[in-house]
C-alpha positions in Angstrom: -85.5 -87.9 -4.1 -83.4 -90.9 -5.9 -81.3 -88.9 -7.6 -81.1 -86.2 -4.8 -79.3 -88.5 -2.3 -76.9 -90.2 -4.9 -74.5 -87.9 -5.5 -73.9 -87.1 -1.9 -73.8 -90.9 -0.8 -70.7 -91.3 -3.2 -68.9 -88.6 -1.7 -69.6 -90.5 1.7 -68.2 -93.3 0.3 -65.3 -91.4 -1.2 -64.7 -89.8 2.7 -65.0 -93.4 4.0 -62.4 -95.2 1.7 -60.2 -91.9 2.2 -60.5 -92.0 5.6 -59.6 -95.5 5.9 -56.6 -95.5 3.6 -55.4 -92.3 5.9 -55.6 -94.4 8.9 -53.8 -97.4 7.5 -50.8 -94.7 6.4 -50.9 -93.9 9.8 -50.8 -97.4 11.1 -48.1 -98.7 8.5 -45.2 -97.3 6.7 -42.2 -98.2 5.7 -39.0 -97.8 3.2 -35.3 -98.3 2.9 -32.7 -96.3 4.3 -29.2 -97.1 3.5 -28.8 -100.6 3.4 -31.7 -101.5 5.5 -35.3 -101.1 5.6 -37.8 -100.2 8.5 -41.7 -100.7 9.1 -44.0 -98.9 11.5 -46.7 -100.6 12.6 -49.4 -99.7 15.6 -46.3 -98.2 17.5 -43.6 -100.4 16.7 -40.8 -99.6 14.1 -38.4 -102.6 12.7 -35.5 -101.8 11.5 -33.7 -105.1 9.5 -30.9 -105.8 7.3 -27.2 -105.8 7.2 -24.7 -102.8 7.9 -25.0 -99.7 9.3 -27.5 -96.8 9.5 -26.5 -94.0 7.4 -24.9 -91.1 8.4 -27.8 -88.4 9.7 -27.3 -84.8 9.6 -30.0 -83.7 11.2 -33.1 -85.3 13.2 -35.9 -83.8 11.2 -35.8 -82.0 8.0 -36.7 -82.4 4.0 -33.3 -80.7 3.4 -31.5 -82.6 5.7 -31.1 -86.3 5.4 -32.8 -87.4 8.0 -33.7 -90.8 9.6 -37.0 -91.6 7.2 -39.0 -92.3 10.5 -38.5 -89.0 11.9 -41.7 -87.8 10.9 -43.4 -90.5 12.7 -41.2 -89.6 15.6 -44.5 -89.4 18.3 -45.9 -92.6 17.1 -43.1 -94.8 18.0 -43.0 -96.3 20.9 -41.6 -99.6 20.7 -38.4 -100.3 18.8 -37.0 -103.9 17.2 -33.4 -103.7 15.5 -32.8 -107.1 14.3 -29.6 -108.7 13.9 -27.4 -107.6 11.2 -27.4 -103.7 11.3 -24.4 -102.6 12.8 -24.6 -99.4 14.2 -27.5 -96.8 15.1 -26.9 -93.8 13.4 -26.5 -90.1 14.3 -29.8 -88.8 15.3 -31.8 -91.9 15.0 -34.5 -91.5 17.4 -34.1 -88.0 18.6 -37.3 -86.8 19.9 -38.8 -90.1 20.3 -40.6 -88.9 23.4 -43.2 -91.2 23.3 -40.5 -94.3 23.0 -40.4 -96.5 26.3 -38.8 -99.8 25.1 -36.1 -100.9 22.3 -34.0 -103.9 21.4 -30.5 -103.8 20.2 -28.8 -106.6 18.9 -25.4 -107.9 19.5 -24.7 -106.6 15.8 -24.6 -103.4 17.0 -21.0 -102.0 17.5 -21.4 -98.6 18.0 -24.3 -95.9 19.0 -23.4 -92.4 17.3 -24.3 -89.0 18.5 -27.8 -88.0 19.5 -28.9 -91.7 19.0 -31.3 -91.2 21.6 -31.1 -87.5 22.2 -34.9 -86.6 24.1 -35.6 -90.0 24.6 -38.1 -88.4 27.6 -40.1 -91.8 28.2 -37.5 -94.0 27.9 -36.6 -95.6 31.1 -34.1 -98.3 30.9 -31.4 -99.1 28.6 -29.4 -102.8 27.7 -26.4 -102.2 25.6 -24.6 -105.4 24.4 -20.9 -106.0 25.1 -20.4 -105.3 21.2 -20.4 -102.0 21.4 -17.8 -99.8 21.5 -18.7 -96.5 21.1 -20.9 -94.3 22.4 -21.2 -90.7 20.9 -21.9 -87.3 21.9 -24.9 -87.0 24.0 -26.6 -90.0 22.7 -28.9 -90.3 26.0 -28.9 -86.6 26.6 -32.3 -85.9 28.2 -33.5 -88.8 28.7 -35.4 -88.0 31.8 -36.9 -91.1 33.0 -33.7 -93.6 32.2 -33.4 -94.5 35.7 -31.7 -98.3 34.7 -28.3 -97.9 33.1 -25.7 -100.6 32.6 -22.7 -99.2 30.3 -21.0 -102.2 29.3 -17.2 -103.0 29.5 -16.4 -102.9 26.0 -16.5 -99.0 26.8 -13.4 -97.1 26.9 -14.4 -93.2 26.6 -17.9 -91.7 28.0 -18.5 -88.7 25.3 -19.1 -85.5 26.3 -23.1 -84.4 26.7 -23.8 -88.2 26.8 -25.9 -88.2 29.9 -26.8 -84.7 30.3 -30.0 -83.8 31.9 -30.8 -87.5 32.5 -32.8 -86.3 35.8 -34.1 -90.2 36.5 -30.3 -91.5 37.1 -30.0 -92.1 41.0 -26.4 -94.1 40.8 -24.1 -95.3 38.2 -21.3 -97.5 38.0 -18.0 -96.9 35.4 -17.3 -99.9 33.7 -13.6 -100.7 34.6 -11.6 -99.4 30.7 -12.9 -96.6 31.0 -10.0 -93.9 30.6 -11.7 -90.9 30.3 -15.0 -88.9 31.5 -15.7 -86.0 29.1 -16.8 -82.8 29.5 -20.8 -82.1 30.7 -21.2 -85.9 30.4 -23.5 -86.2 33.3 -24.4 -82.4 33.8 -27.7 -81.4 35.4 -28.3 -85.3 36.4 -30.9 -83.1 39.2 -34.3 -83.9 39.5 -36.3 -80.7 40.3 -39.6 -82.2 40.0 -40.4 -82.5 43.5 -40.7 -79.2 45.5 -39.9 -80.6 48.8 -36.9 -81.9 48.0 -33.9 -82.5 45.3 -33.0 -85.6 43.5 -31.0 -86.9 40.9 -27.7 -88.8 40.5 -26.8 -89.6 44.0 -23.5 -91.9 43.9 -21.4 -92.8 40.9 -18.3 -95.1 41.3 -15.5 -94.3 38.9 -12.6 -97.5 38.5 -9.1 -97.0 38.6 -8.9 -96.9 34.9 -10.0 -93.4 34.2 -7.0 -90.6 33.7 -9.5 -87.6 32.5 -12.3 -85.9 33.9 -13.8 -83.2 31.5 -14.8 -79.7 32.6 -18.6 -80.1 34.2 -18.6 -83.7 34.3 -20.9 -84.2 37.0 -22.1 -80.1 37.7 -25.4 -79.9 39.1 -25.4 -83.8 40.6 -26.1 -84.0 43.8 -23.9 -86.5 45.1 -23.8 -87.7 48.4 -21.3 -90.6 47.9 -18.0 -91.1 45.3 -16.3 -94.1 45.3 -13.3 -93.7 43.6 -11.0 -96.9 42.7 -7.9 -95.1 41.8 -5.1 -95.1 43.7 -3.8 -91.4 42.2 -6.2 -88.6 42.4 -6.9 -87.1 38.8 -6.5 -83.5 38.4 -9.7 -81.9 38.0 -11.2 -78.5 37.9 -13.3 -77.3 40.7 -16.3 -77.0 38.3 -16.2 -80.5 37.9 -18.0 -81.6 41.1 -19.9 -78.0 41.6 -22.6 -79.8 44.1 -20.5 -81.8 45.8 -19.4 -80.1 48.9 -17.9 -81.6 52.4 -21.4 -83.3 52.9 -20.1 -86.0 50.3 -18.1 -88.5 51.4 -15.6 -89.8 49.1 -14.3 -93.3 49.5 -11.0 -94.2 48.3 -8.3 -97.0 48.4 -7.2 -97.6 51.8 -3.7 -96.9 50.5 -4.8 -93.2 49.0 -6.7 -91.3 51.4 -3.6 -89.1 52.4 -3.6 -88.6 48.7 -6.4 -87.4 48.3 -6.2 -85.4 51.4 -3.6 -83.2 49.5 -5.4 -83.2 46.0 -6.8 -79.9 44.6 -10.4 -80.6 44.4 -10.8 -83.9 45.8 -9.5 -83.0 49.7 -12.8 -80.5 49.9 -14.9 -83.9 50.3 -15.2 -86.3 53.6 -12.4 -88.9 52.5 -12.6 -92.3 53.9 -10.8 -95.4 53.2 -13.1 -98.1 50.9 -12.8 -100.0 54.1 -14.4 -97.7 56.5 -18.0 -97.9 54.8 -19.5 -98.8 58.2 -20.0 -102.4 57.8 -17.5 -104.6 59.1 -16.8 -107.9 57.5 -16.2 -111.1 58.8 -15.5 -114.7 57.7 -15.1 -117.6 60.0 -14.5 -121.6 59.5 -18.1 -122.5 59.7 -18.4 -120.3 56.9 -16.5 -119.2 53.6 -18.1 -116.5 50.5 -15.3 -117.5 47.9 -14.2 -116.6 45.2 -13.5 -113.3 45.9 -13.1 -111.1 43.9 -15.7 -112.7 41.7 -16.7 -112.3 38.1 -20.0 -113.2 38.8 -20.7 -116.6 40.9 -20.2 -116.6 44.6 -20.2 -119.8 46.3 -21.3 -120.2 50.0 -20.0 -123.1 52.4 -21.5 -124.1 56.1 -20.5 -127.3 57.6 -21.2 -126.1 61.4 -23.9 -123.3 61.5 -27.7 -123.1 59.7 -28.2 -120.7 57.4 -31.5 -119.3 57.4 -31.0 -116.5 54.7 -29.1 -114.3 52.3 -29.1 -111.1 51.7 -26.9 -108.9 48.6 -26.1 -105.1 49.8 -25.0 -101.7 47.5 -21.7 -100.3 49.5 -24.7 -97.8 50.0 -26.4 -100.2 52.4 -29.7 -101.1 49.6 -30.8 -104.4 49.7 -30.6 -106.1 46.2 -31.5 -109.0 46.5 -32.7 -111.5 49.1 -33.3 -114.9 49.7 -34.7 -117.3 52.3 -33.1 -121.0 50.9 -36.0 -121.4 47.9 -33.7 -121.8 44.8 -35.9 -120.1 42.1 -34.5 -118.2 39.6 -35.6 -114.3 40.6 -33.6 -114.9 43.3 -29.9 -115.9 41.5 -29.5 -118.3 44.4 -29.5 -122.1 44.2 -28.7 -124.3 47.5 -28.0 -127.3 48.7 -27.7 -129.3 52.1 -24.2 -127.5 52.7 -23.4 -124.9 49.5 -25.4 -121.9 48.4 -24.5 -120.3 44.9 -25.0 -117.1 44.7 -25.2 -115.5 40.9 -24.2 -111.9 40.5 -23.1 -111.8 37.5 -26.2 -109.5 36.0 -25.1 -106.4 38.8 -22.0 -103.9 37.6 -18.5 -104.1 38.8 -18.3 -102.8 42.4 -18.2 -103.6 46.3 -20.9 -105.2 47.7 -22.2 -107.1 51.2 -23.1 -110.1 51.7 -25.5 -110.5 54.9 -25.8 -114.1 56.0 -28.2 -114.8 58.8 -27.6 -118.1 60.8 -29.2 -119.9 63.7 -26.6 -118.2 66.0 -27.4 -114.4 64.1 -25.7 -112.6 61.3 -22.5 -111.7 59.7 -21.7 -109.7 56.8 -19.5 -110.8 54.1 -17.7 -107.6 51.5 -17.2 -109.0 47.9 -16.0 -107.2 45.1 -17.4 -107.7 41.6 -15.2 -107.6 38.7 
């Protein structure tokens, strides 16, 4: 009976150890690629060193080169790129459906094409003032991005780059901008709910853009444009293919007749930036200054109590709010007779300022540069 049982209890053992050392594969592995190296571990992939990601030819294949993780591609779902790499290379994390969360480093100066290419969990997105590139649909189908902040060092949104990125609901152009290209937010329409249809409802676009590719913004429905350009770009008609009268188009005050006359553009409900029914007001008692701002916004009050502040999209959503408790969530610090407001973390834009007093309220437009 000894002898019976001993074989088969080694090969248990074998199974065990084998078993173990599978899992641990699973749970770590690592290697160098380029200059750099990377580690998985339980879910999160590291990615250190100094210089840039090599160039990727294809997402996933032995006779491609291909990022070294890509075959772990459905176990990553955190992301740390330490300081020192310098860019994120072609195809990096395409596929990574199950990634929700990654850090990049002010290191980082540019983010090549299909970085982040069916990204589908992946739901908001910081990119440092460092970069200045962003290539060809590098957030394509990233379906639950709904947080997006493309940051000023931005000149030229790629073609494809936010394609099929069904979570957007509004986006703001970085001012430097010059040029929009083709597809770049095609199909930004969330079909997910049969009742009714979703996706990227208002972009604004700053004066600074020239070029509008073919399809830019097909398939969005849009129910608001502001556009801070004083000369209307020309534009094919494909270009805004949902966006019919029911969109209203706001415009410099100076432009509306402008755009009146503009191929394209006079099919939407024009109205002056100043006409976005909230009327602003500023008396002696009280003063929003500086404004335009670049992020602080100081409020004064020598004869009326104020009794709260409220921040407002051009859209009429409330941002932010506050009832005179300085904590931080709330960007607002206060004293007996001066409120500082701190906008600096929302984009470039128009916004409202509601102050309520003892006597009532009043509403305040800023603009954010």
């Amino acid at each position: 009976m000894r002898s019976f049982f001993k074989k088969p209890a080694i090969a248990l053992l074998f199974f065990a150890v084998a078993t173990v050392c599978s899992v641990s594969s699973l749970l770590a592995q690592g290697g160098t690629t380029g200059p750099l190296t990377w580690n998985l571990e339980n879910g999160t992939l590291t990615i250190s060193g100094e210089g840039a990601m090599p160039y990727y030819d294809h997402p996933f294949s032995e006779l491609y080169n291909s990022p070294p993780w890509s075959k772990y591609s459905n176990s990553i779902k955190t992301c740390i790129i330490e300081p020192g790499v310098t860019s994120i290379g072609n195809y990096a994390f395409h596929s990574c459906y199950n990634l929700t969360l990654i850090s990049i480093p002010n290191s980082i100066s540019s983010i090549d094409n299909y970085a982040f290419y069916a990204c589908s969990n992946l739901t908001s997105m910081t990119i440092p003032n460092t970069v200045t590139s962003i290539g060809i649909a590098a957030f394509a189908i990233c379906e639950a991005l709904t947080s997006f902040t493309l940051p000023n060092s931005i000149t030229k949104i790629e073609p494809l780059t936010f394609m099929y990125c069904t979570g957007l609901r509004s986006f703001t152009i970085p001012s430097g901008v010059t040029s929009i290209g083709s597809y770049a937010f095609y199909y930004c329409l969330d079909l997910s709910n049969p009742n009714a249809s979703t996706g990227l409802e208002s972009v604004t676009i700053p004066a600074s853009v020239t070029s509008i590719g073919d399809f830019a913004f097909n398939m969005c429905p849009l129910f608001s444009i502001t556009n801070l350009n004083p000369v209307p770009v020309a534009i094919s008609s494909n270009v805004f293919s949902w966006a019919t009268p029911h969109t209203t188009l706001y415009v410099p005050a100076d432009a509306v007749n402008n755009y009146q006359n503009a191929y394209v553009w006079k099919e939407f409900t024009i109205k002056s930036i100043d006409e976005l029914g909230i009327e602003p007001q500023e008396t002696d008692a009280i003063r929003v200054y500086p404004n335009p701002t670049t992020g602080e916004l100081r409020i004064t009050n020598y004869e009326l109590g104020i009794t709260g502040i409220e921040v407002f999209d051009v859209y009429g959503r409330k941002l932010s709010s506050n009832h005179l408790i300085p904590t931080s969530s709330n960007h607002l610090i206060s004293t007996s007779s001066n409120h500082l407001i701190n906008i600096s973390h929302l984009p470039a834009g128009i916004y409202f300022v509601k102050i309520t007093t003892d006597t009532g309220a009043q509403m305040q437009k800023i603009i954010k540069n």
